[in-house]
C-alpha positions as CSV (number, residue, x, y, z in Angstrom):
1,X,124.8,126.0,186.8
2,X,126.5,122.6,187.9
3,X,130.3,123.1,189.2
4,X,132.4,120.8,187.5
5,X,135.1,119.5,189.4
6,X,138.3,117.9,187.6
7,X,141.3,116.0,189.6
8,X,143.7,116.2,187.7
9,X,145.3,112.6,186.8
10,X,141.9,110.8,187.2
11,X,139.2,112.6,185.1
12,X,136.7,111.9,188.3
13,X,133.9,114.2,188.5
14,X,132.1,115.1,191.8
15,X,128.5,116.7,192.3
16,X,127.8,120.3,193.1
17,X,128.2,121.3,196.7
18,X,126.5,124.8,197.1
19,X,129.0,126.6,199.4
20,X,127.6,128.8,202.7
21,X,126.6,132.4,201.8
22,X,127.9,135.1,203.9
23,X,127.7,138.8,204.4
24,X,131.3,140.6,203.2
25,X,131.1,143.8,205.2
26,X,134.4,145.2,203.7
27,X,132.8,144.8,200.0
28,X,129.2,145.5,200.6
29,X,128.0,142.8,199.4
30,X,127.8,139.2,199.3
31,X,130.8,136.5,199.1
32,X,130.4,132.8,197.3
33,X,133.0,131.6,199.9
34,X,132.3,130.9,203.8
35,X,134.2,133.3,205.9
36,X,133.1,132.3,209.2
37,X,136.1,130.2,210.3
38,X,139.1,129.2,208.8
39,X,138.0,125.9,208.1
40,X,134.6,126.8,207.0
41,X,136.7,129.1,204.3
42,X,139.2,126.2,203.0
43,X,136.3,123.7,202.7
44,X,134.6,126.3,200.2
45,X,137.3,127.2,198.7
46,X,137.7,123.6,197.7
47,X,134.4,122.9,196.9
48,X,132.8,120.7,195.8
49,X,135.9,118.2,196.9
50,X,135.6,117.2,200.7
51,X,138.5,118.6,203.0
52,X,139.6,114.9,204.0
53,X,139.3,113.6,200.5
54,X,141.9,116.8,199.8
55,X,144.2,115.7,202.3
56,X,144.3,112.1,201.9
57,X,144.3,112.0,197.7
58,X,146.0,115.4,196.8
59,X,148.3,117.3,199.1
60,X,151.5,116.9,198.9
61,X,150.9,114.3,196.3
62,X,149.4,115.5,193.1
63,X,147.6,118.5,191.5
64,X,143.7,119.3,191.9
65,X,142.1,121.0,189.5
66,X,138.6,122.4,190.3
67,X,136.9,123.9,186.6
68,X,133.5,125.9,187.4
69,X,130.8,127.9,185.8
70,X,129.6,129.5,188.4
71,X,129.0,133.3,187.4
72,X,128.6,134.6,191.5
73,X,132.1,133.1,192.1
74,X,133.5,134.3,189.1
75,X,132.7,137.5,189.9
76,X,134.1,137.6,193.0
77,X,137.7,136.3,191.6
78,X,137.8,139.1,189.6
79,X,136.5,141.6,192.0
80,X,139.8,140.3,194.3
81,X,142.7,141.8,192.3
82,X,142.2,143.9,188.7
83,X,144.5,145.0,185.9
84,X,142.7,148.1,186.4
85,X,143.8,148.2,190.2
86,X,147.4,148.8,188.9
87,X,146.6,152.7,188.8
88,X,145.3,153.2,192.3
89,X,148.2,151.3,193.7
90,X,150.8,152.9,191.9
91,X,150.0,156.0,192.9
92,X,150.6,154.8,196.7
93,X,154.2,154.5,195.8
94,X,155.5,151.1,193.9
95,X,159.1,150.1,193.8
96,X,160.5,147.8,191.4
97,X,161.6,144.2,192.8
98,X,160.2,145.1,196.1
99,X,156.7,145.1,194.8
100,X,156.2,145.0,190.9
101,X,158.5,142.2,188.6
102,X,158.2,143.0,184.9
103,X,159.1,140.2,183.0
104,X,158.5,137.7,180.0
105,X,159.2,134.5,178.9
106,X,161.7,134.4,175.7
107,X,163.3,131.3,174.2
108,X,162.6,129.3,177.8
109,X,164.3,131.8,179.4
110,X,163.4,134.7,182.1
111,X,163.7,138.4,180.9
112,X,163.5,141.0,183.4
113,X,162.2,144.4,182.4
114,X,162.5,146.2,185.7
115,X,163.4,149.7,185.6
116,X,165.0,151.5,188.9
117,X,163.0,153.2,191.4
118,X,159.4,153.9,191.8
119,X,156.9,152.7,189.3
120,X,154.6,154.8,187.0
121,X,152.0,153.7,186.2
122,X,152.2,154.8,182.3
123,X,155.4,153.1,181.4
124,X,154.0,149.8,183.3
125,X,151.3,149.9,180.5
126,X,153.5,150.8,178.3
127,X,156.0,147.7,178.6
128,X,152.3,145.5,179.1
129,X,150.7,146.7,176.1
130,X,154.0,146.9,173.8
131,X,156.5,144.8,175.0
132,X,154.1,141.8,176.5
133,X,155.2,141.7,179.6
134,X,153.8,139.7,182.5
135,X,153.1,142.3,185.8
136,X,153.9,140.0,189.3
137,X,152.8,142.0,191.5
138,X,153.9,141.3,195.1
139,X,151.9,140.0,198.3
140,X,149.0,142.1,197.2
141,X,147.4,141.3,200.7
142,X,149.2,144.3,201.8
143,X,146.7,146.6,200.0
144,X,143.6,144.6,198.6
145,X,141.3,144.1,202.2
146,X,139.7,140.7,200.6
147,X,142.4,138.8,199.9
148,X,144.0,140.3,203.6
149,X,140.8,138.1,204.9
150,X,141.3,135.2,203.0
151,X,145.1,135.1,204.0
152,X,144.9,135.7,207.8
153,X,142.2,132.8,207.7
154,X,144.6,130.5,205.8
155,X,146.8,131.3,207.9
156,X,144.8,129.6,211.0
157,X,143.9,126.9,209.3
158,X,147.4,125.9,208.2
159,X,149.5,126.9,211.1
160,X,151.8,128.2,208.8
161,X,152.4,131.7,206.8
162,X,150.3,132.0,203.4
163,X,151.3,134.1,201.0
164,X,150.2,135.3,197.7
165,X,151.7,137.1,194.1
166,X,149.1,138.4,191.4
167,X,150.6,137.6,187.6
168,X,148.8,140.0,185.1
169,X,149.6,138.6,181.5
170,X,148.8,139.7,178.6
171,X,147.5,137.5,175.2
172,X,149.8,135.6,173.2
173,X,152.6,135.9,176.5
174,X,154.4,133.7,179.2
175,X,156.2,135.5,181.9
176,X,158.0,132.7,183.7
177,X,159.2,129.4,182.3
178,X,159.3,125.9,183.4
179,X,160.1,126.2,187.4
180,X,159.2,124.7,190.5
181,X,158.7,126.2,193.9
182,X,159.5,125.3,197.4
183,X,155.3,125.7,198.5
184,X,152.4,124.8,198.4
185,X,150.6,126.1,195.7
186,X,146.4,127.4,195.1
187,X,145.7,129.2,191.7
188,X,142.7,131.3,191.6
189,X,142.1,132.2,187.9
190,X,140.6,136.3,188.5
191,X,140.1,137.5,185.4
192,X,140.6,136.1,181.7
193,X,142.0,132.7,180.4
194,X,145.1,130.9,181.7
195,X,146.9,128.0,179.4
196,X,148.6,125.5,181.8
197,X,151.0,123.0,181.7
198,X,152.1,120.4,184.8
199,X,154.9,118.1,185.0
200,X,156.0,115.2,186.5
201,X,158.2,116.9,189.4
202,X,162.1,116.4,189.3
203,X,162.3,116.8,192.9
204,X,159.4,115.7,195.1
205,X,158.6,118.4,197.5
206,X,161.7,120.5,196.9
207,X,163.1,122.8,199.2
208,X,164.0,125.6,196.8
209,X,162.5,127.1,193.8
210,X,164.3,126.0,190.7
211,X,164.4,126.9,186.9
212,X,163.9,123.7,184.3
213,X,165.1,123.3,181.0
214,X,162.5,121.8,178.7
215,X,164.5,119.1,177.3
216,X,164.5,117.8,181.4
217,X,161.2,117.8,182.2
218,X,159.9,115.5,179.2
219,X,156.0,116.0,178.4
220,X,153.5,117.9,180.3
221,X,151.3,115.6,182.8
222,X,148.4,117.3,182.7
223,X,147.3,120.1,180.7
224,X,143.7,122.5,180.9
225,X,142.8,126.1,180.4
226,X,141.8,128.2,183.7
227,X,138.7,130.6,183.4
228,X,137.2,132.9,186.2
229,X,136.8,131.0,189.3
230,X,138.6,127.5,188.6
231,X,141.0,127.1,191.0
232,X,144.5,124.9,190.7
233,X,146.3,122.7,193.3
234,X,149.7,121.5,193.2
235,X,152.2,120.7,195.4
236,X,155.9,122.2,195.9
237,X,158.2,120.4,193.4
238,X,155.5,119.9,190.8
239,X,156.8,121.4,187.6
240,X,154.9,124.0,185.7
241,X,154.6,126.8,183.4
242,X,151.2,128.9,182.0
243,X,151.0,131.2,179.2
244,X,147.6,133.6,178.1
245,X,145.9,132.4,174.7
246,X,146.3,134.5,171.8
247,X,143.9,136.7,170.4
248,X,141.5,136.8,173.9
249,X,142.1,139.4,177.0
250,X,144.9,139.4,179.6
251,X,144.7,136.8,182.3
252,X,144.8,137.9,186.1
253,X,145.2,135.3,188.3
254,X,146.8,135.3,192.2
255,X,149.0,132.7,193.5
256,X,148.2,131.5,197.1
257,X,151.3,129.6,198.9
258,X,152.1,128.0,201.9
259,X,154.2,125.4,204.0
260,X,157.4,127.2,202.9
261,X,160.1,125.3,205.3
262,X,157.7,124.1,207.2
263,X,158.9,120.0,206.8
264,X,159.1,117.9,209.1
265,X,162.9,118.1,208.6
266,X,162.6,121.8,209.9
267,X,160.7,120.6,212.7
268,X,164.0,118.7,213.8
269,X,166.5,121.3,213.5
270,X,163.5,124.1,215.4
271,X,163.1,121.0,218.6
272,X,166.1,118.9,218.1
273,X,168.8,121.7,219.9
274,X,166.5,122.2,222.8
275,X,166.6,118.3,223.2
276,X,170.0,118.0,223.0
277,X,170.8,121.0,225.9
278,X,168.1,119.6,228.6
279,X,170.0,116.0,228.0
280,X,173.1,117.1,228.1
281,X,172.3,119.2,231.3
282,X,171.1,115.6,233.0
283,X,173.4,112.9,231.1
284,X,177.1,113.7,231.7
285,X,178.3,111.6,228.2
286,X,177.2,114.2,226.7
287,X,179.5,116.8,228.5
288,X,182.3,114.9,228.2
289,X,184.9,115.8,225.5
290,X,185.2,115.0,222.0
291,X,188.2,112.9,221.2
292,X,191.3,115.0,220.4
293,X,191.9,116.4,216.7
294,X,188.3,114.8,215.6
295,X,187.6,118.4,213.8
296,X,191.5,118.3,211.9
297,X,190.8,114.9,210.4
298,X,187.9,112.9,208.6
299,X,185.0,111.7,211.0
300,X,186.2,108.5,212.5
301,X,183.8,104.8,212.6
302,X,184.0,105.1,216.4
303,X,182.7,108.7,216.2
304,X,179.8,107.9,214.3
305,X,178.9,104.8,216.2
306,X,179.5,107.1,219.5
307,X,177.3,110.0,217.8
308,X,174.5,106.6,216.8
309,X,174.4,106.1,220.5
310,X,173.7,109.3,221.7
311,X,170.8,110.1,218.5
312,X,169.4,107.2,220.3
313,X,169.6,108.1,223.9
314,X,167.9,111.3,222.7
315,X,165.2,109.4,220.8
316,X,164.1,107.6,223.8
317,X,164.1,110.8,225.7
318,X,161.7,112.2,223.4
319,X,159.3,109.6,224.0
320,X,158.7,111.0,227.5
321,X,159.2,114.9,226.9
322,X,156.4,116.6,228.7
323,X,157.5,120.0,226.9
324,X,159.7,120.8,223.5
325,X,161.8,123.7,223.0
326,X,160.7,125.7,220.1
327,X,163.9,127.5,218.9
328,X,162.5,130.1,216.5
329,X,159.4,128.1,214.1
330,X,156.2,129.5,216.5
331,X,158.3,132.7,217.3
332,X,159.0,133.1,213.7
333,X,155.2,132.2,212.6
334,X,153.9,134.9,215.1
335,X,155.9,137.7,214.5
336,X,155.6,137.6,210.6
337,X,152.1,136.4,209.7
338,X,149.2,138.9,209.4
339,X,147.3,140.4,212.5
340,X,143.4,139.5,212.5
341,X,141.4,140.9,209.8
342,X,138.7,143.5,210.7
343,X,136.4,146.4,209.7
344,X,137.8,149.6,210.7
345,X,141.0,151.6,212.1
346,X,141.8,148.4,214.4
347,X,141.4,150.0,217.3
348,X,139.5,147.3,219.1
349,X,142.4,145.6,218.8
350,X,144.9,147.6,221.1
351,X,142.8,148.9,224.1
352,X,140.5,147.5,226.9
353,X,137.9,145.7,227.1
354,X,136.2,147.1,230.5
355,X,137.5,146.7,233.7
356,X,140.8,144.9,234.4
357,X,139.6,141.0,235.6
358,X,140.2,140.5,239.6
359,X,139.6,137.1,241.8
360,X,135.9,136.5,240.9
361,X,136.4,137.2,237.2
362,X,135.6,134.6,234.7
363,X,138.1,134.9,231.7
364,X,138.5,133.5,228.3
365,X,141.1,133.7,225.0
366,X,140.5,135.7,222.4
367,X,141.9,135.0,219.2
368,X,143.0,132.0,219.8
369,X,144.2,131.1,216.5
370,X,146.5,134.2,216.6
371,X,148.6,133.2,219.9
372,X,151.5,130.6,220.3
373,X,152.4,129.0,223.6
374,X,155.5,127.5,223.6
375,X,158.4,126.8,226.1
376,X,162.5,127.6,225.4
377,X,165.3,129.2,227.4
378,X,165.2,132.6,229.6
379,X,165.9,135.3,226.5
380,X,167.1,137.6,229.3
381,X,170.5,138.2,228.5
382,X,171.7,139.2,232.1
383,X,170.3,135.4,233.6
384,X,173.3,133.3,233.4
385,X,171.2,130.3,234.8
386,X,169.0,130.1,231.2
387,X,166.4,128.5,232.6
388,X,163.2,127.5,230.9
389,X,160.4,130.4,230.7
390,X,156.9,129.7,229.1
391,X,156.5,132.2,226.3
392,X,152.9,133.1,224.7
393,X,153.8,135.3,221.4
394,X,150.8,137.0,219.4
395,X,149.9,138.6,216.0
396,X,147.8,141.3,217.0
397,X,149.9,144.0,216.6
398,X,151.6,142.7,213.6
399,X,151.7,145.2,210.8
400,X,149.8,144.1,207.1
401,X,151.8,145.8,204.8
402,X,155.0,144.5,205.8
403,X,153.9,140.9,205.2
404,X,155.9,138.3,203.8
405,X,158.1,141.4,202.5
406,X,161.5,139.3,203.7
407,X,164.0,141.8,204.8
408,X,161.2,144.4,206.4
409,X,161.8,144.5,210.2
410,X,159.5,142.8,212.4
411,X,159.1,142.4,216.4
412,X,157.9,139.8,218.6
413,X,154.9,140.8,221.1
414,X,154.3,138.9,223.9
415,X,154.7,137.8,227.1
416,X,157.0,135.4,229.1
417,X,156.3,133.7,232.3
418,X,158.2,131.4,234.9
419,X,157.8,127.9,233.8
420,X,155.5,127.3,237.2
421,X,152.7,128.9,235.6
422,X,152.6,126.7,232.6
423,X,149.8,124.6,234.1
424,X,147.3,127.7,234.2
425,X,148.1,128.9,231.2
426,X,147.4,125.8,229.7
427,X,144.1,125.8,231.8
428,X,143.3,129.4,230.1
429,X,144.5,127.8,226.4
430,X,141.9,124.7,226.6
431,X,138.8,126.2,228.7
432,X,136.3,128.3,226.9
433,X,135.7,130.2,230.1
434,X,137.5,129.8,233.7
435,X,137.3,131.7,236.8
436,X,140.5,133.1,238.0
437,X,140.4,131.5,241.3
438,X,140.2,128.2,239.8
439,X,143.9,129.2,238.1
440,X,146.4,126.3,239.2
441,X,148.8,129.3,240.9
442,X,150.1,129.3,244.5
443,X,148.7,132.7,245.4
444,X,146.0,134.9,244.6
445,X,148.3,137.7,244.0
446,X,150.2,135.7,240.6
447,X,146.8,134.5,239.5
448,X,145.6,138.2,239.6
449,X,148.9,139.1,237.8
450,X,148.7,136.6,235.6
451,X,145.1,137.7,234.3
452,X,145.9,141.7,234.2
453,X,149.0,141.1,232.3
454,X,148.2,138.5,229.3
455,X,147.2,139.9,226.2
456,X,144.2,137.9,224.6
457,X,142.0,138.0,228.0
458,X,139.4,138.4,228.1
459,X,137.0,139.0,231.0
460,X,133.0,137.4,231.0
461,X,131.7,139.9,233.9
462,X,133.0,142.8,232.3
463,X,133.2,142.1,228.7
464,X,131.4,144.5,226.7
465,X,129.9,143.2,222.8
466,X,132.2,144.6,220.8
467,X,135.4,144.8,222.9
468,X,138.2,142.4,222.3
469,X,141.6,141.8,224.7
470,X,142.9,143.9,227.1
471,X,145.8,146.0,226.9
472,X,149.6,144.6,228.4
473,X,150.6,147.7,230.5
474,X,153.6,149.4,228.9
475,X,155.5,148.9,231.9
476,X,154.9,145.1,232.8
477,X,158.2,143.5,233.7
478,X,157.0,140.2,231.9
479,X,156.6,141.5,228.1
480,X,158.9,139.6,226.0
481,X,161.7,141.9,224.6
């Protein structure tokens, strides 16, 4: 049957766009979205609406709602996260707060119905069935393989970490009231009927997740009812609450966010340090002092005029930086998103790929979208001279079922290099395929180094079908710490 596709705030309709077919391995059976690449995914996931008419009408500007009746893509929603899946995962060891929320919506106001420690399955039913209670539970990536391969490819195509919450409610209930969050935000409606309501947003693309009172946020905007595979846009800041029809079953549906902090305003404060220590170890205004007592009394006009000087110093020293510093934003994204999605124990993902790659090799990156190249300060606390390494930081090894979990402890892997080598690296980052002898590198000796000690190569002579990187030795003195 025709999809019907509704933007909400301009009643337009689209034709139907049949989205690629493709085999889901991990399922057994087909999937209604295309899993090929990360953009082929995000273009059928928004479907029929064109990825540049998303971008240039609706992100970051106003809500999309997408209303279908397509019974294959229904059925797959639903087969992505269950109320009956609560069981199964229960039994793998819950813990209220860190991965279930009980809660429910009374007189406008939040309710939590957490109890301490592990969850049981029974008494979650219980406080569902009896008290109406909405179930949230946490970044069900962790455990449901499907919506793990949906993530990790968001998380290409965004550049940024993608996470997700499932909200199990039951009919005649509201877990949450009005509220707005600091991310972007994709509803896929799983399983029953889902009563929304959108607002006008009190703070355009907010930085924080905030409660509203009803008597602030006026009138709804728009207002629809989600079924089995509709999906909902709407940026960070937009206003919203939901609530499941009386008298039909419970609605499932899972939250998809993303672009939390990831603003252009965090952008400066990531680049703009960096900036400011390579100009001030060329320009010596900036080393000079700051005028006596400035930080016992207020900020002084000839202060800030002094400080408008140097903001514009540094501005026309951007224009011709060749390299910026990240401080922590590609570090940060590498070490907590999810490692690549595959079919099995993973073990093609942590050992070699044939014979190490010598002089005559041709190599090439693999998973390209899960490796960060970026340039900052030695790390090495012992070099007093900080100069500038290049650093090349990767997922691979990056465990799923700590994801997006906040305070769970994560490492970096990786590698660092002198900053001489940047220009071969960047040779092995844009080429398909290059022979190591072609490496821009002084000797044969660092090229071969550089090869046999760089996760993510890969070599063409020696490659093997179903092989993937080669292993960092344990002992290489280049692995980042």
């Amino acid at each position: 049957m025709p999809k019907k596709v509704k933007p909400a705030g301009d009643g337009k309709e689209e034709g139907p766009v049949p989205c690629k077919q493709v085999k889901l391995e991990a399922a057994g059976g087909p999937s209604p979205l295309n899993l090929d690449s990360p953009s082929g995914l995000f273009e059928s996931l928004i479907s029929p609406v064109k990825t540049e008419t998303f971008f240039k009408e609706f992100w970051e500007q106003k809500p999309l709602l997408i209303q279908r009746d397509d019974p294959v893509l229904a059925t797959y929603y639903q087969s992505l996260f269950r109320l009956s899946d609560l069981k199964s995962l229960c039994s793998r060891g819950m813990y209220y707060g860190r991965d279930v929320n009980v809660c429910r919506c009374v007189n406008g106001k939040k309710k939590v119905l957490n109890k301490d420690g592990k969850v049981h399955f029974l008494q979650l039913r219980k406080d569902f069935d009896q008290k109406r209670a909405t179930i949230q539970f946490h970044q069900p990536q962790r455990f449901k393989d499907e919506l793990w391969r949906i993530q990790e490819k968001l998380e290409c195509y965004f550049g940024s970490l993608v996470g997700s919450n499932v909200y199990i409610t039951p009919a005649g209930s509201q877990g949450l009231p009005p509220h707005y969050d600091d991310v972007e935000v994709f509803i896929l409606q799983l399983e029953g009927e889902k009563h929304w309501r959108l607002y006008h947003p009190t703070v355009p693309l907010a930085r924080e997740y905030s409660l509203e009172a009803e008597d602030r946020i006026g009138r709804p905007a728009h207002e629809f009812t989600l079924k089995p595979g509709d999906l909902l846009y709407f940026p960070r800041g937009t206003v919203h609450q939901a609530d499941t029809p009386s008298g039909l079953a419970h609605s499932t549906h899972v939250t998809i966010s993303t672009y939390q902090s990831s603003s252009w305003g965090d952008f400066l404060l990531d680049t703009i340090p960096g900036l400011v220590f390579d100009t001030a170890k060329a320009d010596v205004e900036l080393r000079a002092g700051i005028p006596r007592q400035l930080l016992l009394v207020e900020t002084t006009a000839a202060a800030t005029r002094k400080l408008s000087g140097f903001l514009r110093m540094l501005a026309d020293r951007l224009e011709g930086t060749r390299e910026l510093l990240s401080a922590d934003m590609k570090k940060d994204f590498a070490m907590n998103r999810l490692p690549p999605y595959y079919v099995g124990d993973g073990a093609e993902l942590s050992t070699p790929g044939g014979q190490l790659p010598g002089l005559d090799s041709t190599v090439r990156l693999q998973f390209r979208d899960h490796v960060v190249l970026t340039v900052g300060p030695d790390q090495d606390p012992s070099d007093e001279t900080r100069e500038k390494m290049v650093y090349i930081y990767h997922s691979l090894k990056n465990r799923r079922d700590t994801h997006m979990m906040g305070n769970e402890e994560t490492e970096s892997h990786g590698l660092r290099f002198p900053l001489s080598h940047i220009d071969a690296l960047k040779q092995i980052w844009n080429s398909s395929a290059i022979s190591v002898k072609d490496l821009k590198l002084t000797t044969d000796e660092e090229k071969q180094s550089l090869v046999t000690s760089w996760p993510c190569v890969l070599t063409e002579v020696h490659r093997r079908k179903n092989s993937k990187l080669l292993n960092v030795p344990e002992g290489d003195k280049n692995r980042a710490s």
